[in-house]
C-alpha positions as CSV (number, residue, x, y, z in Angstrom):
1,X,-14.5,7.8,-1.7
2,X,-13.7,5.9,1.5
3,X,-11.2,3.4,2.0
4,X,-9.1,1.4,5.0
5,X,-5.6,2.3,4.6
6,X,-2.9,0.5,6.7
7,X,-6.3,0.0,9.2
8,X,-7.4,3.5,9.6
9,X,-10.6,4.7,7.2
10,X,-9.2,7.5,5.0
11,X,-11.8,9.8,2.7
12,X,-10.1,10.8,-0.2
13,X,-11.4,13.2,-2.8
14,X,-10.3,11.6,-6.1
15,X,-12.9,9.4,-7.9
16,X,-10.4,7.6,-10.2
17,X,-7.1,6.2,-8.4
18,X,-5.0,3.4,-9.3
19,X,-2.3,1.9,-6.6
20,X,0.7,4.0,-8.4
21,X,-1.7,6.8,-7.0
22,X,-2.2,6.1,-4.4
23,X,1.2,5.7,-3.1
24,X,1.9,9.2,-4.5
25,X,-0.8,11.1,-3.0
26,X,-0.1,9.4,0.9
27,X,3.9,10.7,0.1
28,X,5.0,7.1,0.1
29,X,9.1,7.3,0.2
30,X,10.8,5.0,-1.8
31,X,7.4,3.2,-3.3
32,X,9.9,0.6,-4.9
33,X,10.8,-0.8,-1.9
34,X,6.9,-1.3,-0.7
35,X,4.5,-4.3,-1.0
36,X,0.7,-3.7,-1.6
37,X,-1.8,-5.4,-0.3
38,X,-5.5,-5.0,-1.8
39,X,-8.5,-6.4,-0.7
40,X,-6.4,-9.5,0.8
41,X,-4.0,-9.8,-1.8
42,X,-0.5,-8.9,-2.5
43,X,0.1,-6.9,-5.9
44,X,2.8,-7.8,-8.4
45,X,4.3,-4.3,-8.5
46,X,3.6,-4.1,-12.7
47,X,0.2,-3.9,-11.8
48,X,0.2,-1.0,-9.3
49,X,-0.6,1.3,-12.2
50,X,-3.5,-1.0,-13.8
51,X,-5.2,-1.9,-10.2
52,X,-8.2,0.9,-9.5
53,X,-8.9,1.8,-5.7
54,X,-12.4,2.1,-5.6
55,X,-15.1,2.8,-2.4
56,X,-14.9,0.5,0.4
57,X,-11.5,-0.9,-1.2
58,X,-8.7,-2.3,2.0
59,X,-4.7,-1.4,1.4
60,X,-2.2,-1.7,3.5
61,X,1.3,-0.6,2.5
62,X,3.6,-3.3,3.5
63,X,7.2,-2.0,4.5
64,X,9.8,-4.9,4.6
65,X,13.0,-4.5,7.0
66,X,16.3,-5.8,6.2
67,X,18.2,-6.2,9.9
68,X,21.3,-8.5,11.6
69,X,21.1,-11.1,14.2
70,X,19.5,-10.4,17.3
71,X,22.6,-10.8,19.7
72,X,20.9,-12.9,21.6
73,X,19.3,-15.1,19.4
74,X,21.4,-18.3,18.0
């Protein structure tokens, strides 16, 4: 199957993959602290097992950033 993932086209070989998949078999570190985005929505993460990835499907792993105040910024 073919899918965009974060952008790029990626052929994968399973048939049947759901989200939690997914995130396992790309090595995802620390998939608790990512947001999914599928087919132009963001997942509630208790449905990341339940949501299939099928042919054509568009993900994007969303990585949030916790940071300070830009020094120069005020």
């Amino acid at each position: 199957m073919k899918i965009k993932l974060n952008g790029q086209t990626e052929e994968l070989n399973q048939v049947a993959l759901s989200v939690s998949d997914l995130l396992k078999l790309q090595n995802v570190e620390m998939p608790e602290m990512v947001s999914v985005e599928h087919n132009g929505e963001i997942l509630d993460r208790s449905s990341f097992d339940t949501t299939s990835i099928n042919d054509g499907d568009a993900v994007e792993f969303l990585y949030f950033m916790g940071g300070g105040e830009h020094p120069k910024i005020k």
